[in-house]
VOTORPA-688313 format. One line per field, with one value per residue (C-alpha): residue in three letters; x, y, z. Coordinates in Angstrom, 2 decimals, decimal comma, padded with zeros to 5 digits. Last residue first. Layout:
<rs>
residu <- (ALA ...) $
X <- (X ...) $
Y <- (Y ...) $
Z <- (Z ...) $
</rs>
This chain:
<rs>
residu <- (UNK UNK UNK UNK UNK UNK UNK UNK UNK UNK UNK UNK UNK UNK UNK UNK UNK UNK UNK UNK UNK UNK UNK UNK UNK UNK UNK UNK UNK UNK UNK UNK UNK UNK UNK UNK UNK UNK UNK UNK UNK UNK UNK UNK UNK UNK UNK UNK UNK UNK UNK UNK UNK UNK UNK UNK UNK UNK UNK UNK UNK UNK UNK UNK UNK UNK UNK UNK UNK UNK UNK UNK UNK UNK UNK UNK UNK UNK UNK UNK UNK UNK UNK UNK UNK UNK UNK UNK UNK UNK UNK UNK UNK UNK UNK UNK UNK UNK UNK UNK UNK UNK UNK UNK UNK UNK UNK UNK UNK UNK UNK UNK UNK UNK UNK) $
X <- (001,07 001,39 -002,19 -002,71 000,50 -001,23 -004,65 -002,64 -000,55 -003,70 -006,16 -003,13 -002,31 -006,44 -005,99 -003,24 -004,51 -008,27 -006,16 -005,58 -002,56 -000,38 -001,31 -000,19 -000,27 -000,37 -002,47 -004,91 -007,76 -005,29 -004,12 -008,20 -008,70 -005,81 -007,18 -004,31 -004,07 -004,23 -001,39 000,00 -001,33 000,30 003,89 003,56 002,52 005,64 007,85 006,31 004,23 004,64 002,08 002,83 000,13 000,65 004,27 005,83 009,46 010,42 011,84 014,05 014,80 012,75 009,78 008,77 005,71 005,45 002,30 001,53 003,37 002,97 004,90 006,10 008,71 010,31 011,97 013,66 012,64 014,97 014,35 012,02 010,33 008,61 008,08 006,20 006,12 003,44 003,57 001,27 000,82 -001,81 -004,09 -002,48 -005,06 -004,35 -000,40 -000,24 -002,00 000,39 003,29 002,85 005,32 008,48 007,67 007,16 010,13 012,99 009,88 008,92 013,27 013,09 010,83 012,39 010,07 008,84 005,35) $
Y <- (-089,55 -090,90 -090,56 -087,28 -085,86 -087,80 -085,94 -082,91 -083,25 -084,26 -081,80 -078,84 -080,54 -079,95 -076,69 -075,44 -076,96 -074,96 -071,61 -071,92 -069,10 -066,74 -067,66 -065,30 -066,71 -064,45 -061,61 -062,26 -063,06 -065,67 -067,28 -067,40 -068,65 -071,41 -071,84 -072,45 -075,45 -077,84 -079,92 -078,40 -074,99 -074,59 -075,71 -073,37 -070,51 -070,62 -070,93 -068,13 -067,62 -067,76 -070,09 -069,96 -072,37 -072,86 -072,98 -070,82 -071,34 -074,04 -072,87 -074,90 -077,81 -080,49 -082,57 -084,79 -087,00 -089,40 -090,88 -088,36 -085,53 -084,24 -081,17 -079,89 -077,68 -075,78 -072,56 -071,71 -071,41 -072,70 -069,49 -067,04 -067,26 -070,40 -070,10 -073,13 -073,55 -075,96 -077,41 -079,17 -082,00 -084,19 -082,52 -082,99 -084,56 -088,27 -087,60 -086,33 -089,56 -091,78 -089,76 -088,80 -090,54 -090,89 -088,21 -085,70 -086,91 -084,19 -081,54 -081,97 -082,49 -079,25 -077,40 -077,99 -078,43 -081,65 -082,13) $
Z <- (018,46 013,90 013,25 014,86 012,43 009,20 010,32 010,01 007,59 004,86 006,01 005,58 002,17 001,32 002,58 000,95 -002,63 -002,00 -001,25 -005,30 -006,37 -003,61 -000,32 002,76 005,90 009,48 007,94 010,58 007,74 006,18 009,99 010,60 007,52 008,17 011,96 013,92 016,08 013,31 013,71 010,27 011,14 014,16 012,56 010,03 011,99 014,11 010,94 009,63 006,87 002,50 000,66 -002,71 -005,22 -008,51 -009,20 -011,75 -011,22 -008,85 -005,46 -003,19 -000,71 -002,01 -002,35 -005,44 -004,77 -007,97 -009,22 -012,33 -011,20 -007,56 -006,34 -002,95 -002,85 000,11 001,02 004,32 007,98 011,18 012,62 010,93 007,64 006,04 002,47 000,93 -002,92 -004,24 -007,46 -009,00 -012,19 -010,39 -007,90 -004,97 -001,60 -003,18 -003,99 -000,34 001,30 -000,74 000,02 004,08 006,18 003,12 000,69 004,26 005,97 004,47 004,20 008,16 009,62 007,82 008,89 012,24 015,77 014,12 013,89) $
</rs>
């Protein structure tokens, strides 16, 4: 994964769509939150067959995962367990925990794919 969030969410449409539009239910949103250096807000959101990620918030999305930029990165190449990061108080998820999962699946097989 990149070191920079956003280097991740700028590549993410482009390395990951058609993998990410298969783990997204269609018509959601998910907001990402990632504190700390290099952090900042992200949206992921699938409608119909488009992948639409950007720099921002959307109102009422239905999943908001909020964690640090540290965490983010080990749970997207799966080196940090995401009920282990929940229990730890490490990621916070706001909405279905099923959606952050399923994305977290997605990255991270994408991510062993890709080295």
């Amino acid at each position: 994964m990149p070191a920079q969030p956003k280097k991740f969410f700028d590549s993410v449409a482009l390395t990951m769509g058609g993998p990410l539009l298969s783990a997204l239910p269609e018509c959601t949103a998910v907001v990402f939150d990632l504190r700390g250096d290099g952090g900042g807000v992200w949206t992921v959101a699938r409608n119909g067959d488009d992948l639409d990620v950007r720099e921002g918030q959307i109102n009422g999305p239905d999943c908001f995962v909020v964690c640090s930029v540290e965490d983010f990165s080990l749970l997207a190449t799966g080196e940090l367990s995401p009920l282990l990061a929940l229990q730890d108080g490490r990621l916070t998820v706001e909405g279905d925990v099923g959606i952050v999962l399923a994305l977290r699946d997605v990255v991270a097989e994408q991510l062993r794919q890709a080295s």
